[in-house]
N, C-alpha and C positions, 0 to 999 in steps of 0.2 A: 546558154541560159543562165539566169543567175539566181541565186537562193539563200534565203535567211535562213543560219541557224542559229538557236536560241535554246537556253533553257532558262526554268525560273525558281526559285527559292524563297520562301516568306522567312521574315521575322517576326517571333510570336510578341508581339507592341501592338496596338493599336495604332498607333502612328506608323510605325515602322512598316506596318503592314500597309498601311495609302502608300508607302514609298516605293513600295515596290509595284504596286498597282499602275503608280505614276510612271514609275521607268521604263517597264512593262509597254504601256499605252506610248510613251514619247520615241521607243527604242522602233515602236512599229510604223508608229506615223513619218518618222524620218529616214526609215531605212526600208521599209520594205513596200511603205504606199510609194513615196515621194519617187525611191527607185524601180519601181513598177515591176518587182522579181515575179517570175513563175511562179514558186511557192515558198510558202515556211514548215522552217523543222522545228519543233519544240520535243526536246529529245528528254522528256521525263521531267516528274516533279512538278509541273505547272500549279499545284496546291500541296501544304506542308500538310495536309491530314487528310486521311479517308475521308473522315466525316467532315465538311464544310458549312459552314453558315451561311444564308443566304445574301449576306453583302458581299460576302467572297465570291459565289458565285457569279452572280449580278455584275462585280468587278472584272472578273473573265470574261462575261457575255461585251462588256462595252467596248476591253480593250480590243477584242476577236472583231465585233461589228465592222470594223473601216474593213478588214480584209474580206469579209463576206460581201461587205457592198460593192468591193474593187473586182469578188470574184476568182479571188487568189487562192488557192487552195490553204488550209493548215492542217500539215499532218504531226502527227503525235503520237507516241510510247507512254508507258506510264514508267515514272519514278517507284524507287523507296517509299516516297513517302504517299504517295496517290494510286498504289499499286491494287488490284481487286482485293479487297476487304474478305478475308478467310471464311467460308464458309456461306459466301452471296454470290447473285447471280449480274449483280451489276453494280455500279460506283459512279462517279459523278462527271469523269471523263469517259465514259459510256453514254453518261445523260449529254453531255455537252456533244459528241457524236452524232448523238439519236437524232440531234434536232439541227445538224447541219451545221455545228459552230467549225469542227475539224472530223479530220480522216483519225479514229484510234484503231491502229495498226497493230495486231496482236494474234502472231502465230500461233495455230494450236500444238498442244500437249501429246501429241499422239507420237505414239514411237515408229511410226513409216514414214521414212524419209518425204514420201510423196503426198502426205497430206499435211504436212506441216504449214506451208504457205501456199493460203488459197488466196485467189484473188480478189481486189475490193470489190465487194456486191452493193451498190450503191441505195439498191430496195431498201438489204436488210443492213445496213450501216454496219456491214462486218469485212473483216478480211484480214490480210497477215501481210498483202505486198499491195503497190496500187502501181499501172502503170499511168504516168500521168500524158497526157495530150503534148508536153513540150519535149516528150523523148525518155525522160528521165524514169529509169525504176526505182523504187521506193520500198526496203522492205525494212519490218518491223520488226521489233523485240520486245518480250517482257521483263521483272524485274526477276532475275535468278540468284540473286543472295550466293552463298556458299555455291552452291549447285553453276554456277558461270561458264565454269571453264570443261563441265561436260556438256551442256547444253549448247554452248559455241561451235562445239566439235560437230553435234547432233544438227544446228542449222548450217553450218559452214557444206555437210552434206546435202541437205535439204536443198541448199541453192543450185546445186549443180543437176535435180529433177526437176526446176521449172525453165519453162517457154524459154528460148532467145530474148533476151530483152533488146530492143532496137537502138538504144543508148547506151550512157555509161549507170551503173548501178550505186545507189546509195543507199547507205543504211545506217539505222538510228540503234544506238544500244546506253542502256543505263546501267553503266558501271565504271568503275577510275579503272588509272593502268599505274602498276608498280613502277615508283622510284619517281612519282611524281607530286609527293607528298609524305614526311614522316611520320612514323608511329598509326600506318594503316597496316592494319591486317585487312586479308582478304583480295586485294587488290590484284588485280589479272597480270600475267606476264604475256611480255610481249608477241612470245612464242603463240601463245592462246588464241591470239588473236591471227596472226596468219593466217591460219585456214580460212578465214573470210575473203581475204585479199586475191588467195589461191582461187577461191569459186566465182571472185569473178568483183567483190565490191571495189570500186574505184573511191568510193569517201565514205568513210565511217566516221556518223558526226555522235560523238558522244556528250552525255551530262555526268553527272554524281560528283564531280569533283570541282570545290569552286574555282580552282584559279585554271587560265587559258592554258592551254598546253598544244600543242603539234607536233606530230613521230610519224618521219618517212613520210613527210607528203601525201600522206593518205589519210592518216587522224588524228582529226581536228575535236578538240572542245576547247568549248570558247570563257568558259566558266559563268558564276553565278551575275546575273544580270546587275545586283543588287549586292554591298558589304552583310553579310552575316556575324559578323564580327567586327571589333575593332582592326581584328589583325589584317580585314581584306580592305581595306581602304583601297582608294586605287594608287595613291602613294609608294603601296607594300607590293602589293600584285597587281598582276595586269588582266582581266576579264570586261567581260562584256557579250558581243553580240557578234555573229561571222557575217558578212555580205556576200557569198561566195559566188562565183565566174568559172562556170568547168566549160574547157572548150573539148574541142577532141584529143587531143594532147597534153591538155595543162590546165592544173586544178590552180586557182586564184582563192586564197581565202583573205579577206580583208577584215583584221579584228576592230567594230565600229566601239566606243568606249566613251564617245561624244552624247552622252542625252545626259536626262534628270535625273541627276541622285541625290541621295542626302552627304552633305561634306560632314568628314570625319575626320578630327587633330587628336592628336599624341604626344603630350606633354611630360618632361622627365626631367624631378629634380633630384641632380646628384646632392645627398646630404655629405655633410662630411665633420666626422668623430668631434670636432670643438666648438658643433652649435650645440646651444640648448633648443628646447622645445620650442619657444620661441623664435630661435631665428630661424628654423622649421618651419614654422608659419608662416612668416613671413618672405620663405622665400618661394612657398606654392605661392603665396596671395600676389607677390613680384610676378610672375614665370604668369600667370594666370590674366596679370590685366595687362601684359604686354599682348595677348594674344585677343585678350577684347577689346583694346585699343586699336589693332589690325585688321578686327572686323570679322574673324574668323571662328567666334565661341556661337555666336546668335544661330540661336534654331536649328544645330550640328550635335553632332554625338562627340564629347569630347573623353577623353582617358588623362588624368595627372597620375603617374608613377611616380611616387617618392623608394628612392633605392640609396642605398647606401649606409655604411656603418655609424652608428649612432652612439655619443656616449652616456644616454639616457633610458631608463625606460622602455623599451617600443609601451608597453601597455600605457603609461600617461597618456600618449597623442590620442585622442579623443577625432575620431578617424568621422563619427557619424556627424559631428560638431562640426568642422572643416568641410568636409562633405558638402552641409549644406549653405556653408557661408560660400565657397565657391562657387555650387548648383546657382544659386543668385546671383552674383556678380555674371556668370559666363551667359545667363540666357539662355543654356544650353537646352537643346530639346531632353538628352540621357547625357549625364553625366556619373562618371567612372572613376574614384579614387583609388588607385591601387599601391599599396605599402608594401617597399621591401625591404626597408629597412632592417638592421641587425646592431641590437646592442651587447656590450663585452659580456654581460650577464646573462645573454639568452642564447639559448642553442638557436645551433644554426638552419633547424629544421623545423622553425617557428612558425606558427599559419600565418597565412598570408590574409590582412583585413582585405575586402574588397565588396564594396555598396556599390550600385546601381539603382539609378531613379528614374524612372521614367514618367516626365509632364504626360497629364491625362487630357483627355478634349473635357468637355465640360459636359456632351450627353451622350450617352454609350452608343448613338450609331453614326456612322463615318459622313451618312449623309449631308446632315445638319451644316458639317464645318467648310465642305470643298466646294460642290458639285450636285448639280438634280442627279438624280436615274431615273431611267425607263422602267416601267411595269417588268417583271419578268415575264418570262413563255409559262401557259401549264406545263405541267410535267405530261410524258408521252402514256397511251395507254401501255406499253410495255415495261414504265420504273415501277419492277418490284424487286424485292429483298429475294 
């Protein structure tokens, strides 16, 4: 059988945010209609806040549509950041649940091993594991912060009190693994995680962490769909989308990294001690329309670093001026100045300038510039707080 895993991360832009909508919508029409998988996993996160806006919404109903009409299942965990809202009875990936967009998979809280994962009840759009029609079991997790690595321990048991499952078992968890990223705290060892493996999961697809990673042939994350940063270009790391292939023997994951996203360049001028401010200038404004002459500033997220020892000043360079004489030339969609310069005068723990602008649409809602939408669904009689 074969299965999409995916997670998804917004960036808070207005634009930025169609980008990920777009990659979203293109990473599923190409991979997971056109390859007609059993189902998809969206392993957390799927929206950056509890609370969401109704174009966000809307945005997840169109991208989810092709998979509903193909009849594909989507199941889903919640993220950090989409995780049940303290002190409510439900969230917006319960609303998208309710009404048939995906499976939200969400073991309960109870401390008996044996009620932990019940089975998906498709009445009442609840459950904790789903056995699917193609063989595959499916169980779920929620977001455990700190608390992770007893709660693993607490389902890793739990698995070993349900049914036989007639396949191989998979399971979704929203959390990183240590040493797969610097300056995390919090992050699970490997050890932690075992006892999953022990009770029985053959793929552990995870999210939280943006860039792809794989450990022992059994976990997979594939990372953020979409750059978050300058730092995740796909130049920098490697993420995307998994197409996976488990047969009886041998898990296939294929990392797909081929759809729509927005291009991102990283520009770096070494300065050096015997310009003045001017030829400062002049050598961003150089470095800057070689990259617009190549075609590669229009309607991208760029970054100019200027680094290096200066024998001027840093305070003259007039960082918000430059800024915008570049923003201009490059076309860029967000444009990123960042200064590291150091001159003999100034300590060398000096702040670092750094502006970020981001081009606006012209009317506050996304619909206006792309694409129609559809009506939304009422809301079900059971969305309350």
């Amino acid at each position: 059988m074969r299965i999409f895993h995916l997670w998804v991360h917004r960036y808070d832009n207005r634009d930025r945010t169609r980008d990920f909508f777009e990659a979203f919508e293109d990473v599923i029409l190409r991979y997971a209609i056109e390859a007609a998988v059993d189902f998809v996993l969206i392993a957390g996160d799927l929206f950056e806040y509890k609370n969401v806006l109704p174009a966000i919404l809307n945005q997840a109903q169109l991208a989810l549509e092709p998979l509903r009409e193909a009849k594909i299942p989507v199941i889903a965990i919640e993220g950090n950041h989409d995780n049940l809202p303290y002190g409510t009875r439900t969230s917006w990936l319960r609303y998208l649940s309710d009404w048939g967009w995906l499976m939200l998979l969400e073991p309960d809280d109870g401390e008996s091993p044996e009620q932990v994962f019940q089975p998906w009840d498709p009445d009442r759009k609840r459950g904790g594991y789903v056995d699917l029609d193609c063989g595959v079991r499916v169980l779920g997790s929620r977001w455990y912060g700190a608390s992770a690595p007893k709660a693993l321990a607490h389902l890793a048991q739990s698995i070993g009190h349900l049914p036989q499952a007639s396949g191989q078992t998979v399971m979704m968890l929203h959390h990183g693994l240590e040493g797969q990223i610097a300056r995390y705290s919090g992050a699970l060892k490997y050890q932690e995680l075992e006892p999953l493996r022990a009770a029985g999961v053959d793929y552990l697809a995870l999210g939280h962490i943006h860039k792809n990673y794989e450990v022992e042939d059994w976990i997979f994350n594939p990372g953020s769909l979409e750059a978050n940063s300058v730092a995740e270009s796909r130049e920098q790391i490697a993420r995307g989308a998994y197409l996976v292939t488990i047969g009886d023997r041998k898990i296939e994951a294929d990392l797909k990294q081929d759809y729509q996203q927005r291009a991102i360049l990283r520009l770096v001028v070494e300065a050096k001690k015997s310009w003045s401010l001017a030829d400062l200038e002049r050598a961003a404004i150089a470095q800057l329309q070689q990259a617009v002459a190549q075609g590669k500033t229009q309607a991208a997220i760029v970054e100019l670093r200027l680094r290096g020892q200066v024998g001027f000043n840093r305070l003259d360079l007039n960082v918000r001026q430059l800024q915008e004489t570049l923003k201009a030339q490059s076309e860029a969609l967000i444009f990123c100045s960042n200064t590291r310069s150091r001159a003999p005068n100034m300590s060398r723990r000096s702040p670092t300038a750094r502006i970020c602008r981001a081009k606006r649409l012209s009317k506050p809602s996304f619909r206006t510039s792309w694409r129609p939408t559809r009506p939304m669904a009422q809301m079900p009689p059971s969305w309350t707080n």
